[in-house]
C-alpha positions as CSV (number, residue, x, y, z in Angstrom):
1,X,-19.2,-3.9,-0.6
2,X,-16.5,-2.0,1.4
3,X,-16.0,-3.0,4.7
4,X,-15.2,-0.2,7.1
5,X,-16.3,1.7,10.6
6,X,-16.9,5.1,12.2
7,X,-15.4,4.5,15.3
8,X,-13.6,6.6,17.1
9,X,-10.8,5.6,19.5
10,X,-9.4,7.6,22.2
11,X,-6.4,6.4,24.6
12,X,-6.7,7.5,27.9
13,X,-3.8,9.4,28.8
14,X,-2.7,7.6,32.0
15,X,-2.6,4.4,29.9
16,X,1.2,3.2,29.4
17,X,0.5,0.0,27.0
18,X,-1.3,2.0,23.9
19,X,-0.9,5.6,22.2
20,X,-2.4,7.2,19.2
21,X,0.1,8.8,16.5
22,X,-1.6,11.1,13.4
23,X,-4.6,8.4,13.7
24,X,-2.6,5.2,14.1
25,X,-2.9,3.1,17.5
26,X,0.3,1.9,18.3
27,X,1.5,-0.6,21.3
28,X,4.4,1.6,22.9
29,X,6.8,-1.3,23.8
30,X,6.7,-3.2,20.4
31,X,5.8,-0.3,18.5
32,X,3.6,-1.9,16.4
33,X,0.5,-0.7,14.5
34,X,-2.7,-2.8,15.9
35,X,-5.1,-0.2,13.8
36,X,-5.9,2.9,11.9
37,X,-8.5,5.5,13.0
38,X,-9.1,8.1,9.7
39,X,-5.6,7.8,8.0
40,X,-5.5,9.6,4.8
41,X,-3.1,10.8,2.1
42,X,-1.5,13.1,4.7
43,X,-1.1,11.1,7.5
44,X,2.3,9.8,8.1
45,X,3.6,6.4,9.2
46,X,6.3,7.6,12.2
47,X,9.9,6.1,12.0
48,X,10.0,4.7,15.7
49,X,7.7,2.0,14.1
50,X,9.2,-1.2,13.3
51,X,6.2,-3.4,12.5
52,X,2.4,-3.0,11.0
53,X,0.0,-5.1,12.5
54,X,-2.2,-8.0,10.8
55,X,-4.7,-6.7,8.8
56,X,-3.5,-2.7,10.7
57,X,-4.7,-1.1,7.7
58,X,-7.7,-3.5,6.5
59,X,-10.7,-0.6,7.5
60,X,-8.5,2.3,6.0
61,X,-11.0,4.1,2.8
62,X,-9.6,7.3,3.4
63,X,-6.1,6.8,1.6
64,X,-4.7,5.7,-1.7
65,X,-0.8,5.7,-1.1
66,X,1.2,5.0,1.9
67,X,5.2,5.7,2.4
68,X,7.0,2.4,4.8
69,X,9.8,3.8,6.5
70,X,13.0,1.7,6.6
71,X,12.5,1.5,10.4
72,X,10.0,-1.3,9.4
73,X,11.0,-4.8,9.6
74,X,7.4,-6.3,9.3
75,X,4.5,-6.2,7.4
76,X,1.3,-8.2,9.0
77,X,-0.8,-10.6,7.2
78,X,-3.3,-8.9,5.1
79,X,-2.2,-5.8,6.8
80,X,-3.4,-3.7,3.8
81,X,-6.3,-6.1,2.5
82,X,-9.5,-4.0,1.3
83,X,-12.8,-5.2,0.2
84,X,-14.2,-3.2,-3.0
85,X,-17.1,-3.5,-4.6
């Protein structure tokens, strides 16, 4: 069984601490990636980012190949971890 969500997650935009980037919610002063919200195929990873989250990526169906800039020096545990059938 797949484990994933239909949430949607919008940042209000007076608030300093969080943004969204082509479906990726990212903490603006660490620039990390706490989660995805729809990334696919197309989507891209921005080269600000230095570090993806623990488990960032762990709801993410939609996609089958990612590109890591060299901007990042961290990769999360289990930050790309998927349960298939």
């Amino acid at each position: 069984m797949k484990y994933s969500y239909n949430a949607t997650i919008n940042i209000d935009s007076n608030n300093k601490k969080y943004k969204m980037i082509n479906g990726l919610l990212i903490e603006n002063n660490t620039k990390i990636i706490i989660c995805d919200n729809n990334f696919t195929n197309d989507s891209i990873i921005p080269n600000n980012i230095i570090r993806i989250g623990d488990e960032a990526f762990r709801c993410a169906n939609n996609f089958t190949s990612v590109t890591i800039p060299s901007s990042i020096n961290y990769i999360g545990r289990n930050a790309f971890w998927r349960q298939d059938d």
